[in-house]
C-alpha positions in Angstrom: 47.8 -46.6 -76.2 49.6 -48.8 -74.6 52.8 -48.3 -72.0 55.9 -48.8 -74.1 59.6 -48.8 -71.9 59.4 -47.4 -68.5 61.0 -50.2 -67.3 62.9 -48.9 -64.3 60.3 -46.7 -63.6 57.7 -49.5 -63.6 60.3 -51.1 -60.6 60.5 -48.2 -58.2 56.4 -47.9 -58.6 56.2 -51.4 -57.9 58.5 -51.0 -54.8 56.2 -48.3 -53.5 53.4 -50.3 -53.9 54.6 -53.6 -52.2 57.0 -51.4 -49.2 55.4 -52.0 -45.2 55.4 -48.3 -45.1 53.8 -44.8 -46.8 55.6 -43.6 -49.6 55.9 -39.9 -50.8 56.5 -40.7 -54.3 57.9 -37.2 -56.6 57.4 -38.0 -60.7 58.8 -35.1 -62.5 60.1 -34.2 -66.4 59.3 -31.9 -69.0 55.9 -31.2 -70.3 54.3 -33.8 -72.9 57.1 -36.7 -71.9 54.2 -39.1 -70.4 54.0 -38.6 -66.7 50.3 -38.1 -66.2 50.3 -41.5 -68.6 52.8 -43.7 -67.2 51.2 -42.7 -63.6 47.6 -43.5 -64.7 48.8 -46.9 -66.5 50.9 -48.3 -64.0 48.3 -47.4 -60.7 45.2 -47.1 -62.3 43.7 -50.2 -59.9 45.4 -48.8 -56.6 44.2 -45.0 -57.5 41.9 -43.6 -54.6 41.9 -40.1 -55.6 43.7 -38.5 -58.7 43.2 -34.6 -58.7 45.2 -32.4 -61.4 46.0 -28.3 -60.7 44.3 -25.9 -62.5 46.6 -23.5 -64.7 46.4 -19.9 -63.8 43.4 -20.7 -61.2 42.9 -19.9 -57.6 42.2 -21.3 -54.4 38.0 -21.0 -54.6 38.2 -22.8 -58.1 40.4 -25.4 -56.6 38.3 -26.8 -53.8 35.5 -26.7 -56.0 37.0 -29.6 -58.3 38.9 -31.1 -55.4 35.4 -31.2 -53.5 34.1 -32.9 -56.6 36.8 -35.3 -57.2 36.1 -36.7 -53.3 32.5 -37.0 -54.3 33.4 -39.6 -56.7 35.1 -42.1 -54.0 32.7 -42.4 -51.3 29.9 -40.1 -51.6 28.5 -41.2 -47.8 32.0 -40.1 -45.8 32.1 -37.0 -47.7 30.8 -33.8 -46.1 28.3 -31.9 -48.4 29.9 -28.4 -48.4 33.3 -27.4 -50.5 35.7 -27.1 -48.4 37.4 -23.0 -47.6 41.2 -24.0 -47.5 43.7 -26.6 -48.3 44.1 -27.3 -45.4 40.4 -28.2 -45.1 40.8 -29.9 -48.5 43.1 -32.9 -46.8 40.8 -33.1 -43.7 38.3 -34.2 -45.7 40.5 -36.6 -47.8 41.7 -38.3 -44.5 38.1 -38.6 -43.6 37.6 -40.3 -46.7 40.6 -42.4 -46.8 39.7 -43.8 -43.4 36.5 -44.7 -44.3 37.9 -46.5 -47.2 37.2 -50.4 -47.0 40.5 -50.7 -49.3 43.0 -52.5 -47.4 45.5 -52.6 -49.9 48.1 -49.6 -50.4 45.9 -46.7 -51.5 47.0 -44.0 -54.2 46.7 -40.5 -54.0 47.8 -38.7 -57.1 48.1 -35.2 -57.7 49.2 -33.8 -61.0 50.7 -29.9 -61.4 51.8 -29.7 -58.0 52.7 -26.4 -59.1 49.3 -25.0 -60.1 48.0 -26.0 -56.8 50.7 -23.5 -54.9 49.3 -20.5 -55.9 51.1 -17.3 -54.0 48.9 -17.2 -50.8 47.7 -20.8 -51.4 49.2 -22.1 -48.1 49.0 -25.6 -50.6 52.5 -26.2 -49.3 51.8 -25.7 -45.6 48.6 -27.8 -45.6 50.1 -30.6 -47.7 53.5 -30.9 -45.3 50.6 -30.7 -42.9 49.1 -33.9 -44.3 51.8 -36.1 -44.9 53.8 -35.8 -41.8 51.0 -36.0 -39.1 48.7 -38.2 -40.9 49.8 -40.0 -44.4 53.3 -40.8 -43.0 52.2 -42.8 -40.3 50.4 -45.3 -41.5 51.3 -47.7 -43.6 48.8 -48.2 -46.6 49.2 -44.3 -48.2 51.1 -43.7 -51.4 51.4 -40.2 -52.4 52.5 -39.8 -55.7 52.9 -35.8 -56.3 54.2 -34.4 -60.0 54.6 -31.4 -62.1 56.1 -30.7 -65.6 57.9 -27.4 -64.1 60.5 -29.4 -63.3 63.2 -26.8 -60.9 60.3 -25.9 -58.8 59.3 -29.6 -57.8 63.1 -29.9 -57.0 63.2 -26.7 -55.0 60.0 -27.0 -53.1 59.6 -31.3 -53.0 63.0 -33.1 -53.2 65.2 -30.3 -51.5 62.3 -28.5 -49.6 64.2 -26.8 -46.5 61.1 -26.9 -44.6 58.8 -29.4 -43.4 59.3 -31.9 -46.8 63.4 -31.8 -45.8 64.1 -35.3 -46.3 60.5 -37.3 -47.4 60.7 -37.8 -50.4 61.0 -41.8 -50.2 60.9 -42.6 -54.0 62.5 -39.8 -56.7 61.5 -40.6 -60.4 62.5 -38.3 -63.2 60.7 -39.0 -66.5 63.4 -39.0 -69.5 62.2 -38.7 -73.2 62.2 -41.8 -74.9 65.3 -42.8 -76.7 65.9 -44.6 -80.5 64.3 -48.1 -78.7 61.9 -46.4 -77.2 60.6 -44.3 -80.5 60.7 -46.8 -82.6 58.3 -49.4 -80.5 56.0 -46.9 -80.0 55.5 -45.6 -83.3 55.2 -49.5 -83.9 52.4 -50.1 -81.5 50.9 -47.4 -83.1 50.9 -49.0 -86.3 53.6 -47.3 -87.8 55.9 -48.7 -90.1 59.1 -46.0 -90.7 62.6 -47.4 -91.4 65.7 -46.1 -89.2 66.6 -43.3 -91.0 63.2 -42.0 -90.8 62.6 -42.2 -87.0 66.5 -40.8 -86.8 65.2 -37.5 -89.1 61.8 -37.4 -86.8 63.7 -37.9 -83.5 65.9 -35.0 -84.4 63.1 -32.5 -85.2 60.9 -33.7 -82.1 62.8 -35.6 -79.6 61.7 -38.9 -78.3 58.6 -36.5 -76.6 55.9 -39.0 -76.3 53.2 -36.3 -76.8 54.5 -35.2 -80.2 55.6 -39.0 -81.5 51.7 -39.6 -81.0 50.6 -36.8 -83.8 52.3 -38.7 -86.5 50.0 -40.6 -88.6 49.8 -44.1 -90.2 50.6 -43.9 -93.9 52.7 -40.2 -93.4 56.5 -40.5 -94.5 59.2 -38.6 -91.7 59.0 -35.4 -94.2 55.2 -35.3 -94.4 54.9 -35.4 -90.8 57.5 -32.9 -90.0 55.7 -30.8 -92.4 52.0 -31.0 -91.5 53.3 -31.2 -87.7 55.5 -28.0 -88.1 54.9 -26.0 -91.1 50.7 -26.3 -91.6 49.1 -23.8 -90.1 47.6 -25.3 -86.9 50.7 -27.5 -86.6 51.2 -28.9 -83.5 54.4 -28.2 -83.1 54.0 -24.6 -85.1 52.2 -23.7 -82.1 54.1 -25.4 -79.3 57.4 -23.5 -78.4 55.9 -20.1 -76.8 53.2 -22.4 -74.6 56.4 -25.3 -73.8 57.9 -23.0 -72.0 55.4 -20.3 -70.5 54.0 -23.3 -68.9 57.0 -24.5 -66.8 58.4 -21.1 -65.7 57.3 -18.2 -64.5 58.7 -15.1 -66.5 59.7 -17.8 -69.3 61.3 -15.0 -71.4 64.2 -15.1 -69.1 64.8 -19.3 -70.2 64.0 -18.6 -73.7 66.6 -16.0 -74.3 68.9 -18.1 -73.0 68.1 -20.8 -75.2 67.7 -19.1 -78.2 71.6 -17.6 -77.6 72.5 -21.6 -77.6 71.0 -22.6 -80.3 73.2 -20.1 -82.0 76.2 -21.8 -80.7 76.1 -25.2 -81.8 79.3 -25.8 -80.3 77.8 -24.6 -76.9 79.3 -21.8 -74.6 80.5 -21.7 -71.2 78.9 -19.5 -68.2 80.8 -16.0 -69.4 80.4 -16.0 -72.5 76.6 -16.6 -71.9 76.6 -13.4 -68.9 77.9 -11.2 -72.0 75.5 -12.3 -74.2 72.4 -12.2 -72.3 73.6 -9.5 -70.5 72.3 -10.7 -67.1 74.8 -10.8 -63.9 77.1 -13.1 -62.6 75.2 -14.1 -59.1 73.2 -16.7 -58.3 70.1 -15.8 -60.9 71.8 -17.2 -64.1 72.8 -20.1 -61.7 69.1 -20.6 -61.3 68.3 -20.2 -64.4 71.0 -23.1 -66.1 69.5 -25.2 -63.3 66.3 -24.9 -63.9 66.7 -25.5 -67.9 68.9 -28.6 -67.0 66.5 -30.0 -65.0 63.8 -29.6 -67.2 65.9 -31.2 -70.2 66.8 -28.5 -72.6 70.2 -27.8 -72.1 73.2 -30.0 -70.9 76.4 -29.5 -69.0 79.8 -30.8 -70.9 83.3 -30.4 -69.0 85.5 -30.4 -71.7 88.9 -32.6 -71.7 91.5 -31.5 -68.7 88.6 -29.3 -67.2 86.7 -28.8 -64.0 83.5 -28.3 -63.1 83.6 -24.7 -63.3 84.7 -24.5 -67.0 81.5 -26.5 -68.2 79.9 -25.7 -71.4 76.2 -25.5 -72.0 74.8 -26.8 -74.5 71.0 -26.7 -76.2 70.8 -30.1 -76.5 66.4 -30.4 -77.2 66.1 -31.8 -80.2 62.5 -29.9 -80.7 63.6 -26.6 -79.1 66.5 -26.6 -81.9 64.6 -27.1 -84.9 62.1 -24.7 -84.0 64.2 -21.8 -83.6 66.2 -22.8 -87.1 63.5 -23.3 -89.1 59.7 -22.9 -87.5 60.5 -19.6 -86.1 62.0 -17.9 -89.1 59.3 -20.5 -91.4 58.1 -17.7 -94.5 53.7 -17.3 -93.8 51.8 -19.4 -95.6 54.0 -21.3 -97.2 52.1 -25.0 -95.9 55.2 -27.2 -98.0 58.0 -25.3 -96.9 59.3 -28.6 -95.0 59.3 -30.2 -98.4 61.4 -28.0 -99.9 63.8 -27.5 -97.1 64.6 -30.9 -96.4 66.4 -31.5 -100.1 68.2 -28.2 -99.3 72.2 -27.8 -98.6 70.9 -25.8 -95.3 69.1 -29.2 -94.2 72.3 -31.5 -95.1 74.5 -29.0 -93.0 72.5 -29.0 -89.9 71.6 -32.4 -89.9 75.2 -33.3 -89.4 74.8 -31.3 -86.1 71.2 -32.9 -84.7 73.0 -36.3 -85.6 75.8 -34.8 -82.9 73.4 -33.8 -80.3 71.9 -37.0 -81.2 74.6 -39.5 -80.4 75.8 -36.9 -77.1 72.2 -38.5 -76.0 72.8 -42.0 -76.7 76.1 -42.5 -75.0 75.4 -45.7 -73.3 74.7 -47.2 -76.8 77.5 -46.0 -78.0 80.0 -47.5 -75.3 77.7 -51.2 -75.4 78.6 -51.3 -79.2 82.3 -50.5 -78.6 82.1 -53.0 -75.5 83.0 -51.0 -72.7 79.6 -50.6 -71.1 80.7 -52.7 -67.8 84.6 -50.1 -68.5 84.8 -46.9 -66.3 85.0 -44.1 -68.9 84.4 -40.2 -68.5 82.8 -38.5 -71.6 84.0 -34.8 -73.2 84.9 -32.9 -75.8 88.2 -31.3 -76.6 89.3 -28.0 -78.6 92.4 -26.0 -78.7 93.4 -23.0 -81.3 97.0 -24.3 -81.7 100.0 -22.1 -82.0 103.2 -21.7 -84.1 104.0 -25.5 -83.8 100.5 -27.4 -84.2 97.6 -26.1 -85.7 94.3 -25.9 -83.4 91.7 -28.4 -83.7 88.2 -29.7 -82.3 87.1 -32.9 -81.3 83.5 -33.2 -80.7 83.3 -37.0 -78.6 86.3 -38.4 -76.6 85.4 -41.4 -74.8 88.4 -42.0 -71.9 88.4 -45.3 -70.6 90.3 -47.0 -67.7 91.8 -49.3 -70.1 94.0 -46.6 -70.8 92.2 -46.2 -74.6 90.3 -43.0 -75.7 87.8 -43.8 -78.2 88.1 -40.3 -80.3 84.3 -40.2 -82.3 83.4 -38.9 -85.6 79.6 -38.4 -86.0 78.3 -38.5 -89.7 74.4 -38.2 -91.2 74.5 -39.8 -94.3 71.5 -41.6 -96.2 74.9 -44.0 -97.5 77.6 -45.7 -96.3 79.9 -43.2 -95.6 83.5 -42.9 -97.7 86.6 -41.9 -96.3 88.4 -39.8 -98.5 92.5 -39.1 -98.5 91.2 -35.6 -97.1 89.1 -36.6 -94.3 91.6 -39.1 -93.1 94.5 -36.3 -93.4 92.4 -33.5 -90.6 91.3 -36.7 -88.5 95.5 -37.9 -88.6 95.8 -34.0 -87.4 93.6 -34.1 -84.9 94.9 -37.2 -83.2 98.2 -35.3 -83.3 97.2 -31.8 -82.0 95.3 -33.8 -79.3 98.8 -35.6 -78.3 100.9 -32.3 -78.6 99.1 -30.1 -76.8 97.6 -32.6 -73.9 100.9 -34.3 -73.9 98.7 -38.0 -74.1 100.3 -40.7 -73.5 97.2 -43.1 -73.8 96.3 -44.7 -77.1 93.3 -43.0 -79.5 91.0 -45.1 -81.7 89.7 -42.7 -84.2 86.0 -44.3 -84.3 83.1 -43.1 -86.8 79.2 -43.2 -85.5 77.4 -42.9 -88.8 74.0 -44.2 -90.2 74.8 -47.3 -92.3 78.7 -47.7 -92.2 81.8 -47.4 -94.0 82.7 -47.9 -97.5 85.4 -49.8 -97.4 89.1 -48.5 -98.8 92.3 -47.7 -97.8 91.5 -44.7 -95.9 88.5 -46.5 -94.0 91.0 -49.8 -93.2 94.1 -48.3 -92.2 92.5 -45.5 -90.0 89.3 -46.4 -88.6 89.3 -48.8 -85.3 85.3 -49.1 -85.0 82.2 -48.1 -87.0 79.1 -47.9 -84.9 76.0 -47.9 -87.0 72.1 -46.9 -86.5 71.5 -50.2 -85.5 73.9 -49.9 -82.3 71.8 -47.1 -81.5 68.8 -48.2 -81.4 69.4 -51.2 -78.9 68.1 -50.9 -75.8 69.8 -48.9 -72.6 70.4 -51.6 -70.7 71.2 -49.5 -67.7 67.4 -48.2 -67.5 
């Protein structure tokens, strides 16, 4: 398959690769986004050594393969026995890497970090060991390290207190793909799906490289979701309890956390969720938030007027979401359930919700459409439960801008153009006006509509609307990547 986007990614690689000194090089994301891929495509020809961990294995194990994975690059440097240690492990490598007639920067990729730092491993120790007083003083060496657990290649690489403090020389975090992204690859895969198609897959899966590659030439969006979700060996039947065992150690902790979200489509600040889970207040659900943020399942919003410290949390994966609505709870047996469910009033209602979470992920789109992508703008939401004077209201998107204009967003699924009624334009009129009373805003609001193929045009649509943004805005690409 060939290497679709990755465009700034492909830039700081290069940069490594063409810099007069060693590089430590940290590639991280969630599991099944394309790391391991987009690692192996873009250095395949300056790759010395690639070694992968071993999940749930020890030490012995590991210098058996890493023993044998030397073996492969020169055979005549390498010492015949395996080595004892890690620290052993990247005595050898040096050996071999000096021996190396390469003159040319030379890769040395190894994939799960984590799995290699076993408790008692001393992987840590011996790897500090190898980059500091060998690796980082010459000038041909690129290390590229990289792990789908996320938080603990942040904790122990990037902000390592220790003897890593400070050497990371190249960070690059591995995003899913967004609308763009999706839709060429399914096309280099021979796919042809209209817009509203990839829209329903992409919120059911994500743009998660790993699951856009089960989908099958010839399959329409609902027979995929359903063989993919609701068959028996479905992929993605199969993939929530293993997703997140594998990037966290006592995963039950994340998942409840998660699964409390995605009962709160609206999201939920930090102590609402202490009450719920019923954990404490320290540092551990800290952790925890962090640790799901960085591994791109949940999202921070600070809603309008707030700080920091009032954020709400959000379950914002699109895959995570629909498991836990309708995999989780999906009746045995039933192989079509998908095909029933997707004509249902339960699938209209939540669909209006995905589309949300969505369009909160395609925000630079959004602002390029409305042509304030080079405008400074902040990005929130906005709800208040009125009083005797104005009655309460909830605004899901405000886009503030420094022109002194807030772009105040309506999202809307629809397989039409969507109609304005008298009704709808009445509760948006009130919520431009509970939004001025109770913020006292003196900046202008243009009520503006993201939907899938427009607006029918009538009075309500002419005299309210200021701007429709349409799938196709969507789908252009992030310029900023």
């Amino acid at each position: 398959m060939e290497l679709v986007g990755r465009y700034e990614e492909r830039v700081q690689i290069n940069d490594a690769l063409t810099s007069d000194k060693s590089e430590l090089v940290l590639v991280y994301g969630r599991r099944r986004v394309g790391k391991t891929f987009f690692i192996r495509e873009v250095l395949e020809k300056e790759t010395l050594l690639q070694f992968t961990g071993l999940y749930e294995s020890d030490v012995p194990e590991h210098m058996e393969r890493f023993a044998q994975a030397l073996s492969q690059i020169d055979k005549q440097s390498l010492p015949t026995r395996v080595p004892t240690s890690w620290f052993e492990a990247f005595d050898m490598l040096q050996v071999v890497i000096e021996n190396s007639r390469i003159r040319k920067k030379k890769v040395i990729f190894l994939d799960e970090l984590p799995w290699m730092a076993t408790h008692k491993s001393r992987f840590l120790t011996a790897f500090t060991s190898f980059w500091n007083e060998w690796a980082s003083k010459r000038k041909d060496i690129v290390v590229v390290v990289c792990g789908s657990a996320a938080s603990w290649m942040i904790t122990n690489i990037l902000k390592n207190k220790g003897g890593l403090h400070n050497r990371v020389t190249c960070k690059i975090k591995m995003e899913p793909f967004d609308l763009h992204e999706t839709e060429l690859f399914l096309k280099k895969k021979g796919i042809t799906l209209d817009r509203y198609d990839i829209c329903q897959i992409y919120m059911v899966m994500g743009g998660i490289p790993f699951y856009l590659d089960q989908i099958k030439k010839g399959e329409s969006a609902t027979q995929a979701i359903n063989r993919l979700c609701f068959r028996k060996k479905g992929v993605l039947r199969l993939e929530y309890t293993q997703l997140f065992q594998s990037l966290f150690k006592k995963a039950e902790r994340h998942m409840a956390i998660v699964e409390v979200l995605a009962a709160a489509p609206r999201g939920m600040r930090r102590e609402s969720l202490i009450e719920k889970i019923k954990t404490g207040s320290g540092g551990g659900l800290t952790k925890l938030l962090e640790e799901l943020t960085e591994s791109g399942f949940i999202n921070a919003y600070i809603p309008f007027g707030h700080k920091k410290k009032d954020a709400v949390y959000k379950l914002t994966d699109h895959y995570t979401l629909f498991y836990l609505k309708y995999i989780a709870p999906e009746t045995a047996g039933d192989i079509n359930n998908w095909l029933k469910v997707s004509q249902s009033n339960s699938w209209a209602s939540w669909s209006g919700l995905a589309f949300e979470n969505l369009c909160m992920l395609h925000i630079e789109q959004i602002k390029e459409a409305l042509g304030i992508d080079q405008i400074k703008t902040s990005i929130s939401s906005w709800a208040h439960r009125g009083n005797d004077e104005m009655p309460g209201a909830q605004i899901d998107l405000l886009i503030r801008r420094a022109d002194r204009i807030i772009n105040m967003c309506e999202m809307k699924f629809s397989k039409y153009p969507y109609t304005i009624t008298k009704e709808y334009a009445m509760k948006v009129r009130q919520k431009m006006a509970a939004f001025d009373h109770f913020e006292k805003n003196k900046e202008t609001i243009f009520p503006t509509i993201v939907t899938t193929y427009g607006l029918t045009t009538n009075i309500h649509s002419a005299s309210l609307i200021q701007n429709v943004i349409t799938l196709e805005d969507l789908f252009v690409k992030d310029k900023s990547k």
